[in-house]
DSSP file (Angstrom, degrees, kcal/mol; ACC not computed):
  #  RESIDUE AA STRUCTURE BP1 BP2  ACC     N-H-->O    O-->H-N    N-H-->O    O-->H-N    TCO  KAPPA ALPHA  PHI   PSI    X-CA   Y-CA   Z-CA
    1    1 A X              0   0    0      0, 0.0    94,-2.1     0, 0.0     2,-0.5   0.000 360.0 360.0 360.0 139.5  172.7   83.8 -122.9
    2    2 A X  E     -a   95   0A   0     92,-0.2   111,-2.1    87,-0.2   110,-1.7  -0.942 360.0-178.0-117.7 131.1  175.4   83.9 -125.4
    3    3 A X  E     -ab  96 113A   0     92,-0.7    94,-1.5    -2,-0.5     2,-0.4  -0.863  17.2-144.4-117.5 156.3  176.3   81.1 -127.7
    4    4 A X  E     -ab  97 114A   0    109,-1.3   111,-3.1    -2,-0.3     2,-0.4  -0.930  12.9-171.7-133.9 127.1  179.2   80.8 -130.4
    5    5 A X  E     + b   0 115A   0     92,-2.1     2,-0.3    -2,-0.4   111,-0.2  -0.957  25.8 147.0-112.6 148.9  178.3   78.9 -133.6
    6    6 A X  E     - b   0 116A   0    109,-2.6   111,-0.7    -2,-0.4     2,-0.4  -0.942  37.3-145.3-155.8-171.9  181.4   78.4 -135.5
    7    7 A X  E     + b   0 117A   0     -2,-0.3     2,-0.3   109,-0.2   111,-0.2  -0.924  30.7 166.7-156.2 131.3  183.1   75.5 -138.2
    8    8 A X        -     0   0    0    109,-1.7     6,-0.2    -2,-0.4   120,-0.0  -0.647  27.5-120.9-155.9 104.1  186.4   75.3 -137.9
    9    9 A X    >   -     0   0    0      4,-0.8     3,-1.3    -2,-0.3   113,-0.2   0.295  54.1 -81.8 -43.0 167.4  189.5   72.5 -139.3
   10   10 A X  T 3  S+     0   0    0    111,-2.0   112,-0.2     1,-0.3    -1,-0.1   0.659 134.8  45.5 -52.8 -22.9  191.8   70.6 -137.4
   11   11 A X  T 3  S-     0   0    0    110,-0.3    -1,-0.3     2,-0.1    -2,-0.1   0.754 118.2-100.1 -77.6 -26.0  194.0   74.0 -137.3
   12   12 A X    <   +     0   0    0     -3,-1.3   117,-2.5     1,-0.2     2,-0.7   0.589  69.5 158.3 107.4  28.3  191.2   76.6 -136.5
   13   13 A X        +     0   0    0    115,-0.3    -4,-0.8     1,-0.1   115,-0.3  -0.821   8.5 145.4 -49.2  81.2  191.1   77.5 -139.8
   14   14 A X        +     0   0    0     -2,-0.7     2,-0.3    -6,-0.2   114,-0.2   0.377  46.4  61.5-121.7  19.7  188.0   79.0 -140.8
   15   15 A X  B     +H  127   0B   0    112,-1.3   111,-1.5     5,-0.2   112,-0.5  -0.907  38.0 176.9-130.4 162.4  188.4   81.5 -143.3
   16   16 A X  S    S-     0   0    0      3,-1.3     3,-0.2    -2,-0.3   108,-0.1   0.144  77.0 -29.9-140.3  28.5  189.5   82.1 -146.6
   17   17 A X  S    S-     0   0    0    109,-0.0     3,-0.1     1,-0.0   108,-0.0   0.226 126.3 -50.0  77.4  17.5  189.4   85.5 -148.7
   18   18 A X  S    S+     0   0    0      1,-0.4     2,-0.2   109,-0.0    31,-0.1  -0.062 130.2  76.5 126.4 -50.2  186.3   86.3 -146.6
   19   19 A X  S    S-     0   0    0     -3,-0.2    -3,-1.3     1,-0.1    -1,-0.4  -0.640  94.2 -84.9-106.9 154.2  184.3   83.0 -147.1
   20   20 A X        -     0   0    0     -5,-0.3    -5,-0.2    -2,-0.2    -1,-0.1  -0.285  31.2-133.6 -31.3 104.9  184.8   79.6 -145.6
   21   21 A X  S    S+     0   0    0     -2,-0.3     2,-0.2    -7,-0.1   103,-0.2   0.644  87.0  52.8 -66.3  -5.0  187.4   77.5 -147.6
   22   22 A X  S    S-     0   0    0     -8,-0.1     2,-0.4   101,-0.1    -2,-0.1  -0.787  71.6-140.3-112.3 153.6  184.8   74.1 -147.6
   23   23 A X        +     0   0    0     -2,-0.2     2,-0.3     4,-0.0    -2,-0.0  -0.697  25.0 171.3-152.6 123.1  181.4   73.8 -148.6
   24   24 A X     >  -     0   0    0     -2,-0.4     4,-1.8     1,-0.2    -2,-0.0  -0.790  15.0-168.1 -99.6  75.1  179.4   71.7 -146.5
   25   25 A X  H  > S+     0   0    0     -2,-0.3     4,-0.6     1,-0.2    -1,-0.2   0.791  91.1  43.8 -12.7 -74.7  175.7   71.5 -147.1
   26   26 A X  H  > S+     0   0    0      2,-0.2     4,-1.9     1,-0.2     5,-0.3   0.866 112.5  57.4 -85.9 -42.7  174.4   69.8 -144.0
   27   27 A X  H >> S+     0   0    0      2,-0.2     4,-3.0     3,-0.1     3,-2.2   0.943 112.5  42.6 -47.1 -73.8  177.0   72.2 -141.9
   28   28 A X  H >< S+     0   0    0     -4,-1.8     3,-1.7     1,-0.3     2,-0.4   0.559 111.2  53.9 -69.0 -95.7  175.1   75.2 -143.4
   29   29 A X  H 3< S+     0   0    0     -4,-0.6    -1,-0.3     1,-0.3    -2,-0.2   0.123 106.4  47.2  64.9 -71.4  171.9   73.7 -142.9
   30   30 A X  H XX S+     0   0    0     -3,-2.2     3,-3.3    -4,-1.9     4,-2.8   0.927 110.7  61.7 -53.2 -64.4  172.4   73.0 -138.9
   31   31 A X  H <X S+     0   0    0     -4,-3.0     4,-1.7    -3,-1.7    -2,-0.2   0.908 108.3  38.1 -42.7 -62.3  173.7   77.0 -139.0
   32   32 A X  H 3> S+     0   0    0      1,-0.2     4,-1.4     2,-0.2    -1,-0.4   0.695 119.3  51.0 -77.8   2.2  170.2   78.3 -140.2
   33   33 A X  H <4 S+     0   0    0     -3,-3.3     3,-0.3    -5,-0.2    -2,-0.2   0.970 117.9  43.0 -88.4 -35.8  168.2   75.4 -137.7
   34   34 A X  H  < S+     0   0    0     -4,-2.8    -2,-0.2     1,-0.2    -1,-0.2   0.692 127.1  24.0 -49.8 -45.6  170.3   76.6 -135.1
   35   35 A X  H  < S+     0   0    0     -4,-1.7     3,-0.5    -5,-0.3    -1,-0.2   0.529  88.3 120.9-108.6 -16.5  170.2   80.5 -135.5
   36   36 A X  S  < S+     0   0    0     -4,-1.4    21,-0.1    -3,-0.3    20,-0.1  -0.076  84.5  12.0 -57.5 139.0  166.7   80.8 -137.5
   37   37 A X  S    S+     0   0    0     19,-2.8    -1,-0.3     1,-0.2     2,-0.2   0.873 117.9  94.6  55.0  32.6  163.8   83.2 -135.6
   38   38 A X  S    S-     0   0    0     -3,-0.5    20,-0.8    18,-0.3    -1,-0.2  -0.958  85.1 -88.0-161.9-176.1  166.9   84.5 -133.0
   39   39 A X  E     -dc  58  95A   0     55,-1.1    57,-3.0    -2,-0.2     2,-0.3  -0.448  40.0-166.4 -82.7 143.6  169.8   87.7 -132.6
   40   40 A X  E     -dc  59  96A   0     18,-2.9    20,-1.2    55,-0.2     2,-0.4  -0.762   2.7-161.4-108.9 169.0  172.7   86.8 -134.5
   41   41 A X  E     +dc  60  97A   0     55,-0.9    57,-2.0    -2,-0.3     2,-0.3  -0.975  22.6 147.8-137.2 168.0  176.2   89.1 -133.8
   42   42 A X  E     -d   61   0A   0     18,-1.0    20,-3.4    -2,-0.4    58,-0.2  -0.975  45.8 -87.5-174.1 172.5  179.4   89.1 -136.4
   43   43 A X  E  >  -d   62   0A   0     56,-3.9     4,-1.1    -2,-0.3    20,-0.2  -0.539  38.9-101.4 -95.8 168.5  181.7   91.4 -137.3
   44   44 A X  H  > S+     0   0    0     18,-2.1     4,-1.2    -2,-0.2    19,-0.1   0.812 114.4  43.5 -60.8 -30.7  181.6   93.9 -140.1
   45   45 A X  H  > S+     0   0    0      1,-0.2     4,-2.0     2,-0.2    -1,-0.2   0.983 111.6  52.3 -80.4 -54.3  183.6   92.0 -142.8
   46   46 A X  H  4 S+     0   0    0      2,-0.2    -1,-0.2     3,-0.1    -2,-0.2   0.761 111.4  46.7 -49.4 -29.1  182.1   89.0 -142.2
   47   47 A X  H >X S+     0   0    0     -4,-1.1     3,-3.2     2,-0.2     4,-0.9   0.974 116.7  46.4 -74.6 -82.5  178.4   90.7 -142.7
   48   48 A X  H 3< S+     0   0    0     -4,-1.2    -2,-0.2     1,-0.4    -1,-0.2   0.398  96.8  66.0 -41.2 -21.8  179.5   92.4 -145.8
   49   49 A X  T 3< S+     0   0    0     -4,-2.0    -1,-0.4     1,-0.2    -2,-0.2   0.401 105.6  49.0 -61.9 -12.2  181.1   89.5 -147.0
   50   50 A X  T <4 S-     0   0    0     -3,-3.2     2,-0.9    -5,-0.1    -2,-0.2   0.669  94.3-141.0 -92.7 -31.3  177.1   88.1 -147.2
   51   51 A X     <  +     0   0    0     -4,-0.9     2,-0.3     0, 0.0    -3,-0.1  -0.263  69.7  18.7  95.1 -68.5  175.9   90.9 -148.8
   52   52 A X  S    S-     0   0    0     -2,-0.9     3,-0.1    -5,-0.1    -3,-0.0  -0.987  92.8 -71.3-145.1 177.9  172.8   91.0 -146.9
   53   53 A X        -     0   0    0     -2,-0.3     2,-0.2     1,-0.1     3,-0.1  -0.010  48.9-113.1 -58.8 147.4  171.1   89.7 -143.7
   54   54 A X    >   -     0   0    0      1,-0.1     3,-1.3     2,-0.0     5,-0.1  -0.595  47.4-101.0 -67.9 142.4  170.2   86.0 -143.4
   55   55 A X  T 3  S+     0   0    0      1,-0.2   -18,-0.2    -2,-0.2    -1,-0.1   0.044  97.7  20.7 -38.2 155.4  166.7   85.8 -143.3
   56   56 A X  T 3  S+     0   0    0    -20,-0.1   -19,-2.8     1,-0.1   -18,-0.3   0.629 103.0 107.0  64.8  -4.7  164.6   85.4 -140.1
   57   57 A X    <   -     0   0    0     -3,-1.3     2,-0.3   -20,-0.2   -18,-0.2  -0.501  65.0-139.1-110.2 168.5  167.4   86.6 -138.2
   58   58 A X  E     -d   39   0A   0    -20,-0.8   -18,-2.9    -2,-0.2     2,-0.8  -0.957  32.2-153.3-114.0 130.9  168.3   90.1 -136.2
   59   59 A X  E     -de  40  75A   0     15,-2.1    17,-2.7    -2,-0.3     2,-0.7  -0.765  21.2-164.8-123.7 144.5  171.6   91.0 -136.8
   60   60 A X  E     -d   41   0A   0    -20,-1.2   -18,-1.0    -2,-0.8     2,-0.3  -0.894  11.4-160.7-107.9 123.6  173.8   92.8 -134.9
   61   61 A X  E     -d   42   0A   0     -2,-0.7    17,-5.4   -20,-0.2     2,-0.5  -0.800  10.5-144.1 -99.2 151.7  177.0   94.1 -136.7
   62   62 A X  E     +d   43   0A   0    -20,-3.4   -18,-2.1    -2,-0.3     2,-0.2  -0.956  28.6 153.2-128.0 132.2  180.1   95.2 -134.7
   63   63 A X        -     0   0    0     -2,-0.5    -2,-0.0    15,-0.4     3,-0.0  -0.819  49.4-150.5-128.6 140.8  182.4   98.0 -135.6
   64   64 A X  S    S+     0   0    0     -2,-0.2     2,-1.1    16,-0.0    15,-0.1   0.255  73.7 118.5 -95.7  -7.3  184.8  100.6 -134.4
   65   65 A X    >   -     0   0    0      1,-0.1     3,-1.0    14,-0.1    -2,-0.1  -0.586  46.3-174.2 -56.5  99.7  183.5  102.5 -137.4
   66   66 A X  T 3  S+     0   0    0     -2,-1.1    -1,-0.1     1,-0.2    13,-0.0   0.794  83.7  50.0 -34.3 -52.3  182.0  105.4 -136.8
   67   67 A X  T 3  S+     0   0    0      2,-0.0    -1,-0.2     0, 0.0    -2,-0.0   0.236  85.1 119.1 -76.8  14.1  180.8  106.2 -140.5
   68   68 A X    <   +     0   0    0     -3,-1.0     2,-0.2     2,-0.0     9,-0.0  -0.423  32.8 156.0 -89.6 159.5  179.2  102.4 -141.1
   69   69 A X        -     0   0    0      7,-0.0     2,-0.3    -2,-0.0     7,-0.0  -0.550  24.1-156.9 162.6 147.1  175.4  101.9 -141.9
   70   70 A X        -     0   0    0     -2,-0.2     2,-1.1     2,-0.1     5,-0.2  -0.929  18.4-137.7-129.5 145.3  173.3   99.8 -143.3
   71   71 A X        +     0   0    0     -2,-0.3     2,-0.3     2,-0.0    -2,-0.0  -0.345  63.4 106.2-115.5  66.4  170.0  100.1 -144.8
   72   72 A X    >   -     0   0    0     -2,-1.1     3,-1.0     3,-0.1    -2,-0.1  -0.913  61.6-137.5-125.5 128.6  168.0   96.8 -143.4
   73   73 A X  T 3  S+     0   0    0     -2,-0.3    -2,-0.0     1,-0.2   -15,-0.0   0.848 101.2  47.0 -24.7 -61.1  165.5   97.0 -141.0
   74   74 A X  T 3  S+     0   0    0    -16,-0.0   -15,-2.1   -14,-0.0     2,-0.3  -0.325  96.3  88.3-101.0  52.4  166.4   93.9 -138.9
   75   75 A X  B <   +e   59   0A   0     -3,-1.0     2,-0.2   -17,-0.2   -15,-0.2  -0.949  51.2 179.9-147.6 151.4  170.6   94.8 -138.8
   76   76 A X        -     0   0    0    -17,-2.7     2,-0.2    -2,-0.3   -15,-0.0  -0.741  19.1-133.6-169.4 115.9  172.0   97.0 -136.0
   77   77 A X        -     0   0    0     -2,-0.2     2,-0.5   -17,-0.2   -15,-0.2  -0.415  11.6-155.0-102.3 145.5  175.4   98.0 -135.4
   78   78 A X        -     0   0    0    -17,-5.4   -15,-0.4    -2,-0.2    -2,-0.0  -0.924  11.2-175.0-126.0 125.7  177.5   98.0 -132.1
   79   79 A X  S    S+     0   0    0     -2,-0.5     2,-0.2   -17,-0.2    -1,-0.2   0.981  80.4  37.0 -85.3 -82.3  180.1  100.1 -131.4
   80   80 A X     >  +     0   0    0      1,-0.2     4,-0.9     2,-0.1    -1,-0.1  -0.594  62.1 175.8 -72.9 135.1  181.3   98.7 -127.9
   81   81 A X  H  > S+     0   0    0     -2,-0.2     4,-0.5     2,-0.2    -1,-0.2   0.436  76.3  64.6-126.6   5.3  180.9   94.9 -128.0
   82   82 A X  H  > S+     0   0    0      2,-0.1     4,-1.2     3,-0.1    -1,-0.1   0.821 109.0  39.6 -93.8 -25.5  182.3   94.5 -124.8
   83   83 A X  H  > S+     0   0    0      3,-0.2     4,-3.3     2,-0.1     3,-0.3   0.874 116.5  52.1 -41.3 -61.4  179.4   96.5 -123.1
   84   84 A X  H  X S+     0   0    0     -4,-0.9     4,-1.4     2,-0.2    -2,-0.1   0.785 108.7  46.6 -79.9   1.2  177.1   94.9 -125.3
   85   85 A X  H  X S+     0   0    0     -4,-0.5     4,-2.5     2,-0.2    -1,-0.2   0.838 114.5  51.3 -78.8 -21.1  178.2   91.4 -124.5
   86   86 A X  H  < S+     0   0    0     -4,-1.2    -2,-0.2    -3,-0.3     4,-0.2   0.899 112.7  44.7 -67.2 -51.4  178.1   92.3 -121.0
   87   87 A X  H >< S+     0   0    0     -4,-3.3     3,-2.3     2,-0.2    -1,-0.2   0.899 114.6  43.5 -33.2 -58.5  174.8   93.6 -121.4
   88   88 A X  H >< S+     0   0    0     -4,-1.4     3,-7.3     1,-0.3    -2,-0.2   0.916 102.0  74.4 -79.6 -25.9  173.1   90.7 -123.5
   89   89 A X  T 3< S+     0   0    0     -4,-2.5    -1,-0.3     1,-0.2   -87,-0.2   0.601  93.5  54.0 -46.1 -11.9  175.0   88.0 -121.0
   90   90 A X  T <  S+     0   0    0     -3,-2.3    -1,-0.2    -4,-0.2     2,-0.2   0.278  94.1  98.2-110.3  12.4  172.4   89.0 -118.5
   91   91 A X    <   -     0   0    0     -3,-7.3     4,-0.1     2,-0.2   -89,-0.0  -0.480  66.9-145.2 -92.4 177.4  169.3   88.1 -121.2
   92   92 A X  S    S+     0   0    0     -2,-0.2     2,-0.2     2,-0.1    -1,-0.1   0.412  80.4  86.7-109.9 -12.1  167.6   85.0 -121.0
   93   93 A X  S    S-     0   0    0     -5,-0.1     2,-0.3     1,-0.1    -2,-0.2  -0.577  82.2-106.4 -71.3 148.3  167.3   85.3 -125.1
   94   94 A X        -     0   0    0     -2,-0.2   -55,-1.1   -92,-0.1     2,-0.4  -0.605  22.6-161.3 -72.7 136.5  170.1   84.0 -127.1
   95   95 A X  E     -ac   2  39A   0    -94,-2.1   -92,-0.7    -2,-0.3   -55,-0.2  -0.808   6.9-156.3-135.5 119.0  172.6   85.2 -128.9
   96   96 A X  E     -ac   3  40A   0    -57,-3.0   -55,-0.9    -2,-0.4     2,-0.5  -0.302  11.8-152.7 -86.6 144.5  174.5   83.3 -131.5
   97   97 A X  E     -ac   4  41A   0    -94,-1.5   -92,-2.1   -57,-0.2   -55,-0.2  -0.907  19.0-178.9 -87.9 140.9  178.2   84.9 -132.0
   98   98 A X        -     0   0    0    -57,-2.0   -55,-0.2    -2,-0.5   -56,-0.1  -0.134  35.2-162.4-126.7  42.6  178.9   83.8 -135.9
   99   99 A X        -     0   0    0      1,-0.3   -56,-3.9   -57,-0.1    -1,-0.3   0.054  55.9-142.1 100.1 175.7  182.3   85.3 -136.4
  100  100 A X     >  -     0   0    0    -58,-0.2     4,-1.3   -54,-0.1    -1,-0.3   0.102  50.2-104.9 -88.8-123.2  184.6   86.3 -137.2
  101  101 A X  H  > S+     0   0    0      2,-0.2     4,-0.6    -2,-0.2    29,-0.3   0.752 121.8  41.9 -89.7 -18.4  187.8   85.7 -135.5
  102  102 A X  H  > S+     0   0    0      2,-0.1     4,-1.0     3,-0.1     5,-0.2   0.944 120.8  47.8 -52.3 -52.3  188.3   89.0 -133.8
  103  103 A X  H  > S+     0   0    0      1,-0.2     4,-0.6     2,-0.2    -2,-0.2   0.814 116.6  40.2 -35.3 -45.4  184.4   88.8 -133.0
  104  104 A X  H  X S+     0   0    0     -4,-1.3     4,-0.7     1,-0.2    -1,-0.2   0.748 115.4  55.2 -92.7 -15.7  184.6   85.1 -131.6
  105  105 A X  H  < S+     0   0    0     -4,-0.6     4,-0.3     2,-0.2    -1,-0.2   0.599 115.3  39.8 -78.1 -22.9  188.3   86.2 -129.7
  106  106 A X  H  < S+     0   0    0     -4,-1.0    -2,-0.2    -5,-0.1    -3,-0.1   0.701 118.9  46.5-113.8 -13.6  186.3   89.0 -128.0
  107  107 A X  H >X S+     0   0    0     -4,-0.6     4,-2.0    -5,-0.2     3,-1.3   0.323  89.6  99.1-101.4 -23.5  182.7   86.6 -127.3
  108  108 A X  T 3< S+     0   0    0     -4,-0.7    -2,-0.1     1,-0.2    -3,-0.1   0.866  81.5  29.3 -28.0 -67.6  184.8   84.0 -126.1
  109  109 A X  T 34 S+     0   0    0     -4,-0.3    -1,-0.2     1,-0.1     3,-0.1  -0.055 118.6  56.7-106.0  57.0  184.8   84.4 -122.0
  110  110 A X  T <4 S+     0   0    0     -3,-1.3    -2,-0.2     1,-0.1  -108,-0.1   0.569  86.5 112.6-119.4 -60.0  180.9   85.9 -122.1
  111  111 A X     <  +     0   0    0     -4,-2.0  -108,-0.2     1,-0.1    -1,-0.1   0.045  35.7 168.2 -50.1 107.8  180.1   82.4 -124.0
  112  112 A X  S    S+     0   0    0   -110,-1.7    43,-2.4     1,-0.2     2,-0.3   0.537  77.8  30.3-135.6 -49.1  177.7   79.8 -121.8
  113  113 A X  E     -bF   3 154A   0   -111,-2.1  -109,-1.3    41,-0.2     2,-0.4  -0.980  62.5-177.9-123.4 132.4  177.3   77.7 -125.0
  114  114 A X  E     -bF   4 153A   0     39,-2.7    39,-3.2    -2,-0.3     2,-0.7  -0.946  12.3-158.9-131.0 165.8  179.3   76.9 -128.3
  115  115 A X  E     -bF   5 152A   0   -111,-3.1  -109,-2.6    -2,-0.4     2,-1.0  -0.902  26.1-176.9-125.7 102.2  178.2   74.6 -131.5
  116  116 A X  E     -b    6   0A   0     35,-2.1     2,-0.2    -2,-0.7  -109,-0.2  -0.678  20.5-155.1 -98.4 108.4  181.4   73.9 -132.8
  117  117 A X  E     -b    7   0A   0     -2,-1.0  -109,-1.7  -111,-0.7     2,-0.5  -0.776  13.9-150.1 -98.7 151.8  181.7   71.7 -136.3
  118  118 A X  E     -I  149   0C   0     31,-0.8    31,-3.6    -2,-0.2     2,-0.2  -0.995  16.2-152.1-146.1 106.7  184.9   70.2 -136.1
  119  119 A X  E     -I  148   0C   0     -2,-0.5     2,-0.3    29,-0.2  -109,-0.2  -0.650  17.4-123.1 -81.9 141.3  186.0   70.0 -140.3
  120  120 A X  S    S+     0   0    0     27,-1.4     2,-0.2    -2,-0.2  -111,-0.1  -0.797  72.7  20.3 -93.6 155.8  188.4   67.2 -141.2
  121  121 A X  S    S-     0   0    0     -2,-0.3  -111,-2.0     2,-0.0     2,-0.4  -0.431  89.0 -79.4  98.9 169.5  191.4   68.0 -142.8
  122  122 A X        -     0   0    0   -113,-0.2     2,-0.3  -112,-0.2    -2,-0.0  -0.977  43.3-161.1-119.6 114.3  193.5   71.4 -143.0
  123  123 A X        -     0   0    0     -2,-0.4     2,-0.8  -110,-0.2  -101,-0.1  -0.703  34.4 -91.5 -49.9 140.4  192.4   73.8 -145.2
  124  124 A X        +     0   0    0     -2,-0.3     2,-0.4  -103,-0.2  -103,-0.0  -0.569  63.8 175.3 -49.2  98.5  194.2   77.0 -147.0
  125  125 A X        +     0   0    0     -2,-0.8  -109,-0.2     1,-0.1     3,-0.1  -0.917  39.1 177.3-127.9 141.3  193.0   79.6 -144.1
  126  126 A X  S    S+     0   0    0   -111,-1.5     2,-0.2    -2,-0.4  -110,-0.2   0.139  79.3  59.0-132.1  18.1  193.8   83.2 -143.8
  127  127 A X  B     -H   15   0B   0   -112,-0.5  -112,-1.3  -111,-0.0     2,-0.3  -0.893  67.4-165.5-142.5 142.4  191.4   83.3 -140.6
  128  128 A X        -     0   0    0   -115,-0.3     2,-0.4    -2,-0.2  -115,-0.3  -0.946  23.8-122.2-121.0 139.4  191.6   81.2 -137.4
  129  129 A X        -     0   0    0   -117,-2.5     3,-0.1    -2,-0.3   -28,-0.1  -0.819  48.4 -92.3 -90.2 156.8  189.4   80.6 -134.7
  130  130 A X        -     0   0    0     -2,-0.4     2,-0.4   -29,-0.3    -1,-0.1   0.059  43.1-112.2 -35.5 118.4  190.8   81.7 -131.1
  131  131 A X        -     0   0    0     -3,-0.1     2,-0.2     2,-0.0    -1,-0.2  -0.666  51.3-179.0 -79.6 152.0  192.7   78.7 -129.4
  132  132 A X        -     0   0    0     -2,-0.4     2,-0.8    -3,-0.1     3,-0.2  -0.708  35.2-103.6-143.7-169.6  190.4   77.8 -126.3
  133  133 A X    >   -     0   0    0      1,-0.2     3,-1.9    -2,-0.2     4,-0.3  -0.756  22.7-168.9-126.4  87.9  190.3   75.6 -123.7
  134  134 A X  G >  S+     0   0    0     -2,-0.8     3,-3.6     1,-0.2    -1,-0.2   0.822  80.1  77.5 -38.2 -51.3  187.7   72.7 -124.2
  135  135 A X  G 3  S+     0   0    0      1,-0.3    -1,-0.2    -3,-0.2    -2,-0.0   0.551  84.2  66.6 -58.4  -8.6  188.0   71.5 -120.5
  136  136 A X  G <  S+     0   0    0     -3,-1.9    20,-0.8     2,-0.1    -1,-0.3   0.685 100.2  60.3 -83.6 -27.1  185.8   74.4 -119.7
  137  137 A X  E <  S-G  155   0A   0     -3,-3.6     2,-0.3    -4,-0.3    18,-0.2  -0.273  71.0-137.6 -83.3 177.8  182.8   72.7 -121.6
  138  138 A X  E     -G  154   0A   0     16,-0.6    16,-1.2    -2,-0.1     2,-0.8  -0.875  29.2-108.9-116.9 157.3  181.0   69.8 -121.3
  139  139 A X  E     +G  153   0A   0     -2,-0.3    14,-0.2     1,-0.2     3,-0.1  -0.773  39.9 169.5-106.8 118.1  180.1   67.7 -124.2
  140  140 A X  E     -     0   0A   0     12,-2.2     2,-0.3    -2,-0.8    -1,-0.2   0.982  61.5 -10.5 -84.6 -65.8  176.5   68.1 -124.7
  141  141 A X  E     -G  152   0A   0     11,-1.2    11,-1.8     2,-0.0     2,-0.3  -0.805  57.4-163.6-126.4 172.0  175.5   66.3 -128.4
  142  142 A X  E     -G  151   0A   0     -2,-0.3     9,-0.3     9,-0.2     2,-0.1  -0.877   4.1-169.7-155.0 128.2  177.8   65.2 -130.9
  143  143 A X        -     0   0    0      7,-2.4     7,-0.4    -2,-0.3     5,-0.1  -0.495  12.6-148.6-109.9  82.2  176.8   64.4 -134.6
  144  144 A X        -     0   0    0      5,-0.2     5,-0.2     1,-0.1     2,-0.2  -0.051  14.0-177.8 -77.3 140.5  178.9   62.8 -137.0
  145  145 A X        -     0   0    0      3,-2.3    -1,-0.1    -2,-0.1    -2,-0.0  -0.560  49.2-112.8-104.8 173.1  179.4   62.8 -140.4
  146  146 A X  S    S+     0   0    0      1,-0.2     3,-0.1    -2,-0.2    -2,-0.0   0.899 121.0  26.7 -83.9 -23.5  181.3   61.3 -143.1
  147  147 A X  S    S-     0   0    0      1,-0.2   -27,-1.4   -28,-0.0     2,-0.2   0.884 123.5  -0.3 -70.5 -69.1  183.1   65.3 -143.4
  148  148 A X  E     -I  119   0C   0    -29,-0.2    -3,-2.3    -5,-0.1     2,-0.4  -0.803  59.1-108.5-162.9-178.8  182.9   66.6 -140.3
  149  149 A X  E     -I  118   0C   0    -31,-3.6   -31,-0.8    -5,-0.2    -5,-0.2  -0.922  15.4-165.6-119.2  70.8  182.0   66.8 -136.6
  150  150 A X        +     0   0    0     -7,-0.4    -7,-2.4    -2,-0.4     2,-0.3  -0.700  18.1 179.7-106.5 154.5  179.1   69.0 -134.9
  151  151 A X  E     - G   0 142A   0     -9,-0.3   -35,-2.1   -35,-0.1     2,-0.6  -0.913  21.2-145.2-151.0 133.1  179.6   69.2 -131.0
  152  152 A X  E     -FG 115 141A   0    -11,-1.8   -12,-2.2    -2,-0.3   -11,-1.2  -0.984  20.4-158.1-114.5 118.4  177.3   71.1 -128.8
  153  153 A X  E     -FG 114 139A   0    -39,-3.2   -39,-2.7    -2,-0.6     2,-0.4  -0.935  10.3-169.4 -78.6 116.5  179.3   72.6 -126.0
  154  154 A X  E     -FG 113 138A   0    -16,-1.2   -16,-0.6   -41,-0.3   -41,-0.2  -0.988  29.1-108.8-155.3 106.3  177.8   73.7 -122.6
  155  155 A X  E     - G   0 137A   0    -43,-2.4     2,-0.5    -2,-0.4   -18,-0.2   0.195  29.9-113.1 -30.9 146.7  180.0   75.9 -119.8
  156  156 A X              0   0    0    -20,-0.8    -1,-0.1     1,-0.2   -19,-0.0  -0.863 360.0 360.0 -97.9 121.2  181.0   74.2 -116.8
  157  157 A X              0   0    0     -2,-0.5    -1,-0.2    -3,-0.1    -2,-0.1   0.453 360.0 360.0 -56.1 360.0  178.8   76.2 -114.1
C-alpha cells in the first residue's frame, strides 16, 4: 500500500529554500507517529536537505542520478520510481511518500491513502504540492488545531 504524508497551506505551498516555511511541533510529531518502524520514499533534495535518515525508518531515495550514493545502511536509492511504485503498490506493507513535489506529483495516482495537514495561511513557497482531486478520497479522521488541520484520506475503491 502506498500512502502520501504531506503539510501543505491554503496554496499548496510546502516548501521553502529546501525546508518547510512553518514550524509546527505537533505536525512534526504526527509525521514521526505516523511513519516510525515503516519504508519512507522522497526525493533526493529533499533527503539531502535532512542530512541524514530519520531514525527508525527505511528510506528509499529517488533519483535519475546515476552517480548518487549514500553511505547509511537503512537508505536505498531508486532509479525508476514508476516501476518501483508499481511494484510496492502490490505490497501489503506501507509506504509513506514524504515529498517532494516532483516525488508526490509522480506517487500521486499509485496513492490508496494520504495524511494531509492542511496549514492556515499562505506562506512564502518556492515548492507546491500537485493540485488533486479530493472527491477521490474519503474523509477518514480529521484533527484540529488552533494552526492547522490533519485529515486522513482513504481512496474511493
Amino acid at each position: 500500500m502506498i500512502s502520501l504524508i504531506v503539510a501543505h497551506d491554503e496554496q499548496l505551498g510546502i516548501g521553502k529554500d529546501g525546508w518547510m516555511p512553518w514550524h509546527l511541533p505537533q505536525d512534526l510529531a504526527h509525521f514521526k507517529s505516523v511513519t516510525e518502524h515503516h519504508a519512507i520514499l522522497m526525493g533526493r533534495t529533499t533527503f539531502e536537505g535532512m542530512k541524514k535518515p530519520l531514525p527508525n525508518r527505511f528510506t528509499y531515495v529517488a533519483t535519475k542520478q546515476n552517480d548518487v550514493h549514500y553511505d547509511f545502511e537503512q537508505v536505498a536509492i531508486v532509479h525508476n520510481l514508476d516501476e518501483f511504485l508499481q511494484e510496492w503498490q502490490r505490497k501489503d506493507e506501507v509506504l509513506y511518500v514524504c515529498g517532494g513535489a516532483q516525488i508526490y506529483a509522480a506517487a500521486l495516482p499509485y496513492v490508496s491513502e494520504m495524511w494531509i495537514t492542511k496549514v492556515k495561511g499562505v506562506f512564502i513557497a518556492d515548492t507546491h504540492f500537485p493540485a488533486y482531486d479530493i472527491q477521490e478520497f474519503q474523509l477518514e479522521k480529521q484533527d484540529v488545531y488552533s494552526d492547522f488541520t490533519i485529515c486522513q484520506y482513504v481512496k474511493h475503491q
